[in-house]
C-alpha positions as CSV (number, residue, x, y, z in Angstrom):
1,X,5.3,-2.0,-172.8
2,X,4.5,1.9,-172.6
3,X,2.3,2.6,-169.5
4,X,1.0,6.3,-168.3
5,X,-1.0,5.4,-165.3
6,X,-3.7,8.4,-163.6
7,X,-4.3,9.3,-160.0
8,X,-5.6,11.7,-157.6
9,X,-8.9,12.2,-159.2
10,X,-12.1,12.2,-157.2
11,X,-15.3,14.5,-155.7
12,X,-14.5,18.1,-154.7
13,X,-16.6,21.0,-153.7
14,X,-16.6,24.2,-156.2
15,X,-13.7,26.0,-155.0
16,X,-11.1,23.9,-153.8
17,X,-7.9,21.9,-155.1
18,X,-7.0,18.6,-156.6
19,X,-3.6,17.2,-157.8
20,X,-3.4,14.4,-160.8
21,X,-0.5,12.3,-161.1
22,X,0.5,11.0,-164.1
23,X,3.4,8.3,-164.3
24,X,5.2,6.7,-167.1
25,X,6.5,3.0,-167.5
26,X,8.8,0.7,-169.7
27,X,11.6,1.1,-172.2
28,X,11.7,4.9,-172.5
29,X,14.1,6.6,-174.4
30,X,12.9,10.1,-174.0
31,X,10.0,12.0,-173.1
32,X,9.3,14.8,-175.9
33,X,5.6,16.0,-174.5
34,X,3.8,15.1,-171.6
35,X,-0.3,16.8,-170.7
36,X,-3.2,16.6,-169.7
37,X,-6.6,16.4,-171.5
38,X,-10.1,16.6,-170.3
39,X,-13.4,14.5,-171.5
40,X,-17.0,15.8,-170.0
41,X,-19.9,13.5,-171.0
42,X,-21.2,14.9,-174.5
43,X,-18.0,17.0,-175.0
44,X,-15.0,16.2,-177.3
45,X,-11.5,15.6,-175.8
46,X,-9.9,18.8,-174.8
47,X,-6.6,19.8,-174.0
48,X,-5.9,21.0,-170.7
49,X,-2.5,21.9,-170.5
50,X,0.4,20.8,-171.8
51,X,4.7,20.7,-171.2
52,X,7.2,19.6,-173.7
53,X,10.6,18.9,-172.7
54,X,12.2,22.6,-172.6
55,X,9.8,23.0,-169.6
56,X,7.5,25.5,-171.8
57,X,4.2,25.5,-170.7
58,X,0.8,25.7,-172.2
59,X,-3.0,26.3,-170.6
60,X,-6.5,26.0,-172.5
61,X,-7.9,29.4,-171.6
62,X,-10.8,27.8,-169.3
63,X,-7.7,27.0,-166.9
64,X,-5.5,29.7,-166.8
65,X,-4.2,30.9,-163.7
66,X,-6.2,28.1,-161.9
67,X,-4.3,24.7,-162.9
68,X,-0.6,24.4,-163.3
69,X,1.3,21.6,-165.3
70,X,4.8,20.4,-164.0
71,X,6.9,17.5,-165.0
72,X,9.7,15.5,-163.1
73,X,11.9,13.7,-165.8
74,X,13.8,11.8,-163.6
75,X,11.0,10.0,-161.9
76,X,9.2,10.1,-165.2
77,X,5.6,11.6,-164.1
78,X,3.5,14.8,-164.7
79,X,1.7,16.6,-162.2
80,X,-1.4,19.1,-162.6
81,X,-2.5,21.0,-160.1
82,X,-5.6,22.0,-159.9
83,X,-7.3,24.8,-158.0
84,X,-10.7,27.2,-157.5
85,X,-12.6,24.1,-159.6
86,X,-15.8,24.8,-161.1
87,X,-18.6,22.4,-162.1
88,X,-17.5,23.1,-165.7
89,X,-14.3,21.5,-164.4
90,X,-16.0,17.9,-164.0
91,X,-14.8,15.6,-166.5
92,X,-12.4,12.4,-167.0
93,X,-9.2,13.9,-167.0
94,X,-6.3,11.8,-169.4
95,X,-2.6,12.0,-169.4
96,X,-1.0,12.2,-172.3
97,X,2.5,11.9,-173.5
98,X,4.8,12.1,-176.3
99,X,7.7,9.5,-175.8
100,X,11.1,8.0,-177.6
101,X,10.8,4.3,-177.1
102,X,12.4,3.7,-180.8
103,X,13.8,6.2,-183.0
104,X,10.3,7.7,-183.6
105,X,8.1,9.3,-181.0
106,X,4.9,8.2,-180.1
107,X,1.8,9.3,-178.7
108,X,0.3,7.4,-175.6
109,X,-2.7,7.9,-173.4
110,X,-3.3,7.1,-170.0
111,X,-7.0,5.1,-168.9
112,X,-7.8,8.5,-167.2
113,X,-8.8,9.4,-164.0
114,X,-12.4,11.1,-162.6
115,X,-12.8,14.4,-161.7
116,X,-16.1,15.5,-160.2
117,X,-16.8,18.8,-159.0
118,X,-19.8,19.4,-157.3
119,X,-21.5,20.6,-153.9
């Protein structure tokens, strides 16, 4: 069975840093697409940022230049680091992934993970 398991959310003060980890388990084949999206209370799902497997990279405008997305096939998990948050950056933050388990990819979604940015 497909797992993507969240951590490294938590409470930080406007202005400073936070990693999430993101790792993937069981019979995969390949991973196509692997990101990050964000849910505030009241708010619909939004992607954060996002790397397919050619290493491309892509950033909702909100987080340019302050998050980064990376990916480490090998041990199967995707990273976002995250830095000068902002209030607005408070949500529950969800990894998500495009994987080969059979001939077809398929999307799967982490439980997500807590981020609260406040003072």
């Amino acid at each position: 069975q497909v797992q993507l398991v969240e951590s490294g959310g938590g409470l930080v003060q406007p202005g400073g840093s936070l990693t999430l980890s993101c790792a993937a388990s069981g019979n995969i084949r390949s991973i196509e697409v692997m990101g990050w999206y964000r849910q505030a209370p009241g708010k619909q799902r939004e992607l954060v940022a996002i790397i397919p497997s050619n290493g491309a990279t892509g950033y909702a405008d909100s987080v340019k230049g302050r998050f980064t997305i990376s990916r480490d096939d090998a041990k199967r998990t995707v990273s976002l680091q995250m830095n000068s948050l902002k209030p607005d950056d408070t949500a529950v933050y969800l990894c998500y992934g495009v994987l080969r388990v059979s001939l077809v990819p398929m999307a799967y979604w982490g439980q997500g993970t807590q981020v609260i940015v406040s003072s």
